[in-house]
C-alpha positions as CSV (number, residue, x, y, z in Angstrom):
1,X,0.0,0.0,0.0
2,X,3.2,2.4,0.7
3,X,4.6,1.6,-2.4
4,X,1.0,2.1,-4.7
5,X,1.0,5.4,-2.6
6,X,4.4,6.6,-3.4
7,X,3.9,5.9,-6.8
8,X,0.6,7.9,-7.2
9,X,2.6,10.9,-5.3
10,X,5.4,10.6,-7.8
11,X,2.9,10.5,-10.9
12,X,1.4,14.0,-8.6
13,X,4.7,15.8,-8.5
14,X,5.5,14.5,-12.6
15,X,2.2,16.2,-14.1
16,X,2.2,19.0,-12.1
17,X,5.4,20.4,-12.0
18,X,6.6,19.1,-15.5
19,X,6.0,23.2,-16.3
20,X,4.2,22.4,-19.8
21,X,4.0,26.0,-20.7
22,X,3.6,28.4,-23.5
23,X,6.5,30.8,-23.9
24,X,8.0,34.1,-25.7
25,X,11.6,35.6,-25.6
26,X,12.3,38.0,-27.6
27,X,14.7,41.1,-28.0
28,X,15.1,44.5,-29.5
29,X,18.0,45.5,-30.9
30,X,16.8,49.0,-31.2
31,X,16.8,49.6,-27.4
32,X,18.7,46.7,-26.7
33,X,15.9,45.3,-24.8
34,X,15.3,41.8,-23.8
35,X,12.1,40.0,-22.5
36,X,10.6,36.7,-21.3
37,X,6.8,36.2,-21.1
38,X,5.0,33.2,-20.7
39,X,1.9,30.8,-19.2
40,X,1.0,27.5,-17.4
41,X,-1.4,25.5,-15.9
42,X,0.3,24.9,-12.8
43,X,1.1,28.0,-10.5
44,X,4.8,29.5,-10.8
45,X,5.5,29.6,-14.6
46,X,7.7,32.5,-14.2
47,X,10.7,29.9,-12.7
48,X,10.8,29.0,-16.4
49,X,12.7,32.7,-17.3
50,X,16.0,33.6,-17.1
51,X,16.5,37.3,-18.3
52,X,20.4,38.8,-19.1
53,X,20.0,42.6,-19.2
54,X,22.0,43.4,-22.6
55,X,22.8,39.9,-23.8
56,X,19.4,37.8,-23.9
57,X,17.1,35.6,-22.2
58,X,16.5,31.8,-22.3
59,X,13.6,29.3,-20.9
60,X,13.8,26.0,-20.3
61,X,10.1,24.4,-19.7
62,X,8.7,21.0,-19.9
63,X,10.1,19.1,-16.9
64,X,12.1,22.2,-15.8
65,X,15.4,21.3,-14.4
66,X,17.2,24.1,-11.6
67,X,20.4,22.4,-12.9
68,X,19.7,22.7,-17.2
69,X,18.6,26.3,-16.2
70,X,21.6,27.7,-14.5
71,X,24.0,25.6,-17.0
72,X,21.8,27.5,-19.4
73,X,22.1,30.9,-17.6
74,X,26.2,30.5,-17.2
75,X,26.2,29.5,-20.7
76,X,24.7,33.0,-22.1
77,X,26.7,34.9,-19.3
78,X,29.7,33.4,-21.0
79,X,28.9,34.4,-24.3
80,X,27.7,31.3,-26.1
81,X,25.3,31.7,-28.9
82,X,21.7,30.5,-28.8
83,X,22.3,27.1,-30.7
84,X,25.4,26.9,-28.7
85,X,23.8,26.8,-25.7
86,X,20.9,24.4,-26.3
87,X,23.7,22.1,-27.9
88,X,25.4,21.5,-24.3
89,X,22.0,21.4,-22.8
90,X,21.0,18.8,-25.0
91,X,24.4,17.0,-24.7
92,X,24.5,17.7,-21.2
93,X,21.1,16.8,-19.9
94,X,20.9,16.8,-16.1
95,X,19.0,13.7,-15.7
96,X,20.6,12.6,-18.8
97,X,17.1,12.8,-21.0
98,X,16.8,15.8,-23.0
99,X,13.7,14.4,-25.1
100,X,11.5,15.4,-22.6
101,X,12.7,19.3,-22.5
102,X,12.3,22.2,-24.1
103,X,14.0,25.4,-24.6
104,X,13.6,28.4,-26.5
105,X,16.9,31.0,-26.2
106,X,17.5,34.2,-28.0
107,X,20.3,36.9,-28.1
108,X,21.0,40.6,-29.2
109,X,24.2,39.7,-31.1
110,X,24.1,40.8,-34.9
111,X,20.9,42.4,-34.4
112,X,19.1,39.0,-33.0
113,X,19.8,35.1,-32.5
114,X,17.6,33.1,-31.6
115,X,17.4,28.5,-31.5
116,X,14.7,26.4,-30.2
117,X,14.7,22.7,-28.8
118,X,11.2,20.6,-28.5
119,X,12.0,17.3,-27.2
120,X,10.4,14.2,-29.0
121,X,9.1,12.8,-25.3
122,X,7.3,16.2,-24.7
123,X,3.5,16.3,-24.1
124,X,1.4,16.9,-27.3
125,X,0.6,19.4,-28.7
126,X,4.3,20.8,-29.2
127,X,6.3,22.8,-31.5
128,X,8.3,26.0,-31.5
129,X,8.8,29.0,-33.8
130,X,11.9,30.9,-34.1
131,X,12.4,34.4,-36.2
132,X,15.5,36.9,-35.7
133,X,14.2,38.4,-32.6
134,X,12.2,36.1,-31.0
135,X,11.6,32.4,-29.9
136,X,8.2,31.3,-29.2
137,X,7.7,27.5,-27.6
138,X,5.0,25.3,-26.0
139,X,3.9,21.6,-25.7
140,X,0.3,20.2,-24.1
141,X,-0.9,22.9,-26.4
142,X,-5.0,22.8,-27.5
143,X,-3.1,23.1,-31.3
144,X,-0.4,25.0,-33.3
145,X,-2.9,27.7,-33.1
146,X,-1.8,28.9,-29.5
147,X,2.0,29.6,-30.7
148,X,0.8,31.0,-34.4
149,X,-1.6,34.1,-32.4
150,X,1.2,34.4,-30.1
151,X,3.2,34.8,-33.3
152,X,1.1,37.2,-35.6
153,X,-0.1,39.7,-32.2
154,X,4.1,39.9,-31.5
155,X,4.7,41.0,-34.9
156,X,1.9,42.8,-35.9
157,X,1.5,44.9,-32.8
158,X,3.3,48.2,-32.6
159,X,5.5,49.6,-29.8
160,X,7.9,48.6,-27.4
161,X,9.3,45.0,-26.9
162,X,6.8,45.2,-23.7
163,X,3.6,46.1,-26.0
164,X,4.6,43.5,-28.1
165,X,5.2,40.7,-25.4
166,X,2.1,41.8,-23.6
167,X,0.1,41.2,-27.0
168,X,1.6,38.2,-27.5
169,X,0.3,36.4,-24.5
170,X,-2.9,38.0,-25.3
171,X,-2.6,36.0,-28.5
172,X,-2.5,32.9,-26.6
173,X,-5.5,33.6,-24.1
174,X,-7.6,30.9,-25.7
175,X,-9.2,28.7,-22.8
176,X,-7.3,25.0,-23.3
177,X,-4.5,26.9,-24.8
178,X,-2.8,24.4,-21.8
179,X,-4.9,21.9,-22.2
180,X,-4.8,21.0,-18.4
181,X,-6.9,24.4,-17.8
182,X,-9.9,23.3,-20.9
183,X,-12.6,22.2,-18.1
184,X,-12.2,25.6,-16.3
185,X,-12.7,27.3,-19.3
186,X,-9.5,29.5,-18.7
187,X,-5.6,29.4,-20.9
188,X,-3.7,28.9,-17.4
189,X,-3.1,29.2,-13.8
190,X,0.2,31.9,-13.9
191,X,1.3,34.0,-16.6
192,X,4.2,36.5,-16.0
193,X,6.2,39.3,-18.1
194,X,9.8,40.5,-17.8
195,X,11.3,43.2,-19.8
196,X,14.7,44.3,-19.2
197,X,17.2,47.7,-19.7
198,X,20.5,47.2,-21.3
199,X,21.8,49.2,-17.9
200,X,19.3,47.2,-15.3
201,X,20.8,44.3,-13.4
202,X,19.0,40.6,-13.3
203,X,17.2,41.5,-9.7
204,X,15.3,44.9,-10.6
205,X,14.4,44.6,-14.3
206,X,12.4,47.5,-16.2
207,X,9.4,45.2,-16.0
208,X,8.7,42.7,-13.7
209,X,4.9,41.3,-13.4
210,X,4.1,37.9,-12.1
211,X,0.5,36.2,-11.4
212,X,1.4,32.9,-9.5
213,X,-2.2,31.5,-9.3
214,X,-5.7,32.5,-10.5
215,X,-9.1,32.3,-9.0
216,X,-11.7,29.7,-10.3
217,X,-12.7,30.8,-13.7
218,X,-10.4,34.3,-14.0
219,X,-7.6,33.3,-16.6
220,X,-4.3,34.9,-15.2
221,X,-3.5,36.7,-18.8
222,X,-6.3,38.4,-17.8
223,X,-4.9,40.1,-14.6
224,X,-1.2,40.4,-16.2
225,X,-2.9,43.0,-18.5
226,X,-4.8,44.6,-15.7
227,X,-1.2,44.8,-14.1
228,X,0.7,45.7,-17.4
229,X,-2.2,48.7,-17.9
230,X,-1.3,50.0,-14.3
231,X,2.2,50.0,-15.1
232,X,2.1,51.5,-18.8
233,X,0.6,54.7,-17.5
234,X,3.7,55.1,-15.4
235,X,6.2,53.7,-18.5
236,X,4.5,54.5,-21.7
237,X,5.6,53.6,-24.8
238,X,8.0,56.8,-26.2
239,X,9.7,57.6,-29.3
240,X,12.2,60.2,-30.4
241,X,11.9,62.0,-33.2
242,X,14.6,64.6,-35.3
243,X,12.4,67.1,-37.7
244,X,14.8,69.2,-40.0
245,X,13.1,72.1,-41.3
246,X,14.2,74.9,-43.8
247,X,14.4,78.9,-43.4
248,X,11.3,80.4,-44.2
249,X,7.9,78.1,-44.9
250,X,7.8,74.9,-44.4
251,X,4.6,72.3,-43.9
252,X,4.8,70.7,-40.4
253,X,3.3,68.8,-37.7
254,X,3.4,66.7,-35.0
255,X,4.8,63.6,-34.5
256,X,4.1,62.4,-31.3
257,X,1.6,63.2,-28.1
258,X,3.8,65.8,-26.6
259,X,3.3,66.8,-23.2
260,X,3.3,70.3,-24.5
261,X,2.5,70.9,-28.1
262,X,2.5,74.7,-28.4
263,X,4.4,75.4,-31.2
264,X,7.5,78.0,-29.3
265,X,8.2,74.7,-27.3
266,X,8.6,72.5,-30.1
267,X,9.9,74.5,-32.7
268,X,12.3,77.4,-30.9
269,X,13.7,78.5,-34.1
270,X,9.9,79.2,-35.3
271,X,8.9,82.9,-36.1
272,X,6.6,84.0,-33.5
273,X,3.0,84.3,-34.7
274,X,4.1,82.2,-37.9
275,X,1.8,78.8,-37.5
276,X,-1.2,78.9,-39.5
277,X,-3.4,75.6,-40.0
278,X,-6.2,75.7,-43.3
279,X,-9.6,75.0,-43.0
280,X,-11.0,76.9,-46.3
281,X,-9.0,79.4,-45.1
282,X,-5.9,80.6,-43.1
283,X,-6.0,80.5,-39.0
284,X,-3.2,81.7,-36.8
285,X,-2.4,78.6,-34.2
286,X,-0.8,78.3,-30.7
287,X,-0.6,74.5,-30.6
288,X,-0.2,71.4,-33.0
289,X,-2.9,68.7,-33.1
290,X,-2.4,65.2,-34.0
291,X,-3.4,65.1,-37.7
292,X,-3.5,68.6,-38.6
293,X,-0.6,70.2,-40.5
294,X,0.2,73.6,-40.4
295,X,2.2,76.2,-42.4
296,X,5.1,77.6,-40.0
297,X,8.3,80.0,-40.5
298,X,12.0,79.6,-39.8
299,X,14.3,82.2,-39.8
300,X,17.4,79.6,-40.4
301,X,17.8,76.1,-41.4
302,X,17.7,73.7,-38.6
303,X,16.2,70.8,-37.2
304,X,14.5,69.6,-33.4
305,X,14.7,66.2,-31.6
306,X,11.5,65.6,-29.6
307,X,10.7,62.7,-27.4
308,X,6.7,62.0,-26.9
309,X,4.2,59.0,-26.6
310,X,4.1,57.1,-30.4
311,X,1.0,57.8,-32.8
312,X,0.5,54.4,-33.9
313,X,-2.8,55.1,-36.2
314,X,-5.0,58.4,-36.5
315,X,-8.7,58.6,-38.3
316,X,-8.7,62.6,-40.5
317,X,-11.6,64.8,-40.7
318,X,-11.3,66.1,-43.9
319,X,-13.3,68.7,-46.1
320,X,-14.0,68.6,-49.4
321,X,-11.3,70.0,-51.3
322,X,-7.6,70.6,-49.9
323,X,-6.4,70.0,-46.6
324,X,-3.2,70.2,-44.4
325,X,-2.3,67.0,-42.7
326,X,0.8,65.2,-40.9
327,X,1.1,61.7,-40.3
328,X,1.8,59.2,-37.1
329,X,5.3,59.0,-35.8
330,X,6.7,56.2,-38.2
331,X,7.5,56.8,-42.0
332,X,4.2,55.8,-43.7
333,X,3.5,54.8,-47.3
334,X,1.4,56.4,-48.9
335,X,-0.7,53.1,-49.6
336,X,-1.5,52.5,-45.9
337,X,-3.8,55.7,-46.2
338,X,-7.1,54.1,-45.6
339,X,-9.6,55.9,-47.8
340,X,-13.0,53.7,-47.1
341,X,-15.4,56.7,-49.2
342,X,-12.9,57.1,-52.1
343,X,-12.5,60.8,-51.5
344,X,-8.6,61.6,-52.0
345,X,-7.9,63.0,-55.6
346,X,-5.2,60.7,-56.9
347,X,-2.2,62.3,-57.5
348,X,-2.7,65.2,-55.0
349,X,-0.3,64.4,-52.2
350,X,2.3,67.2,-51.8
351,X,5.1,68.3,-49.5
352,X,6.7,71.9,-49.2
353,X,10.5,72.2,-49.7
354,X,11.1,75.8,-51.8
355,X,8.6,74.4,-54.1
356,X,6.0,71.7,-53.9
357,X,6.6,68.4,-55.3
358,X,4.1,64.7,-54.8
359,X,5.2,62.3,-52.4
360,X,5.1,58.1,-51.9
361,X,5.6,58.9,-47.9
362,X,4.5,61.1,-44.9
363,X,7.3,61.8,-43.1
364,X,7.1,61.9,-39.2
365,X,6.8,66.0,-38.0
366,X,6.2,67.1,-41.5
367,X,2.9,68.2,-43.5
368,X,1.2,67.8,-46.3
369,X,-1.2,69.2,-48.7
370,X,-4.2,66.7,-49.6
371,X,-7.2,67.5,-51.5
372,X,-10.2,65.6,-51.4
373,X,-13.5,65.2,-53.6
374,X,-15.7,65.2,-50.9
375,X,-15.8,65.5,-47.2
376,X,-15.2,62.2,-45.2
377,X,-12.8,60.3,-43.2
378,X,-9.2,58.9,-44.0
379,X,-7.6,56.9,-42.0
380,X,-3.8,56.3,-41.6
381,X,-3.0,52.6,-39.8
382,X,-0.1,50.6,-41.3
């Protein structure tokens, strides 16, 4: 009878602390950023991440090992490369059966590295996807599904390496996406996000969030975005952006949500009294609006650096004939301008510089003349 119950305790600890997870790192080698998210139907998925401020970050899930982690860990400390590293760990398994791990590492070296490992012996569903900058992993998965959202919401989401891991695990909140969790109806039990600084150390990273358990029926990705949202007003997303302008005229506008957009602030080489937007007509201005572009006077050639929250998308008001307008804060073709009622005049985008001349891009801080057929919306959304 001690033996049947040992056994059963043994098959206990197995299932439920095997850590069959689903799993993002990912850097940016932009900001030099690096970030670890993930999920699990047991509580404590976060033991899974190991974050290097500067260098990278690795998992190792599925029957997480302390031992394969920290080999892992020194491994990336000492400057091994992603395949490197999950070579030895493979090679080197603690228990001596690597088929039943899996890893997902990634590094900032020439711009992004990254090498995955799914062992044969993990639970189904598994499989990993790898790109530059990312690794995304998981096994006991409801389907491939789980790690292609994760996937698409990482790369087609805009902002910071924490907007992006944030979205990612949004990606996978699909109830079963851990199969374990299906009959509560919920992804997992713990989720977590870490984002690190190229200048933090591994014990106070930029971002640190952690839900360890959930309540009956409350999936955990759930509360990490209630947590991420309370932190994000403190740490938004920000972007900095150089506008180079010409003495006398030039078309402008604003690039970013600015803390203060009045237009001596922004633009100190401006000619007071100089910014004029057009709305059938000429109106002298004191501040910028997202959007709107504006006529405004230099008395030297220069250019200004300013730092604000990112304009990711924007819906225009326009009337029916020309406008002024500006763009978000990222170089924009001309073919992402959404026009839904057909309104834009082909062939009448134009810029300002001693002359006017058509365009294929809106330039971030710079305006544009547009002229429509009739009044409606536009909208600019990459």
């Amino acid at each position: 009878m001690k033996i049947i119950r040992c056994f059963l305790l043994l098959l206990f600890i197995s299932q439920n602390l095997s850590q069959d997870t689903f799993s993002i790192v990912a850097v940016d080698p932009v900001t030099q950023e690096v970030g670890s998210a993930g999920a699990s139907c047991i509580n404590g998925s976060i033991i899974i991440s190991d974050v290097h401020p500067g260098i990278g970050a690795v998992h190792t899930q599925s029957y997480w090992n302390s031992t394969n982690q920290n080999n892992a860990s020194d491994l990336m400390a000492q400057g091994y490369t992603p395949e490197e590293i999950i070579e030895y760990l493979v090679e080197n398994d603690a228990q001596g059966n690597p088929t039943i791990r899996q890893y997902g590492v990634v590094d900032l070296v020439d711009l992004g590295r990254s090498a995955a490992f799914t062992g044969e012996n993990c639970y189904n569903y598994k499989d990993h996807i790898l790109g530059t900058t990312y690794s995304i992993q998981g096994n006991i998965l409801l389907g491939q599904e789980v790690l292609d959202s994760m996937e698409t919401n990482f790369l087609n989401t805009s902002g910071s390496l924490a907007t992006r891991l944030m979205a990612a695990m949004q990606g996978a909140k699909i109830p079963g996406a851990d199969t374990r969790c299906l009959s509560s109806g919920i992804s997992s039990l713990s989720a977590f996000i870490r984002v690190a600084q190229p200048t933090n150390s591994e014990d106070s990273l930029y971002l640190h969030l952690n839900v360890n358990n959930t309540q009956p029926g409350i999936d955990p990705i759930d509360t990490l975005q209630d947590l991420f949202d309370e932190w994000y007003v403190d740490n938004p997303d920000l972007v900095t952006i150089q506008i180079e302008y010409n003495e006398g005229w030039n078309l402008m506008g604003l690039p970013a949500y600015l803390d203060d957009a009045e237009y001596g602030s922004m633009f100190p080489d401006a000619i007071t009294g100089t910014l004029f937007s057009f709305d059938s007509g000429y109106t002298s201005e004191s501040e910028l609006i997202p959007g709107m572009g504006y006529w405004l006077r230099f008395s030297t050639n220069g250019s200004v650096i300013v730092t604000g929250v990112p304009i990711y998308d924007i819906t225009l008001l326009l009337n029916e004939g020309w406008n002024i307008i500006t763009g978000i804060s990222a170089v924009t073709d001309v073919n992402d301008i959404q026009d839904p009622g057909g309104i834009i005049v082909s062939g009448t985008l134009y810029d300002f510089d001693y002359g006017y001349g058509q365009v294929e891009e809106l330039v971030p801080g710079h305006g544009y003349w547009i002229r429509t057929s009739g009044a409606g919306e536009i909208m600019i959304n990459p």
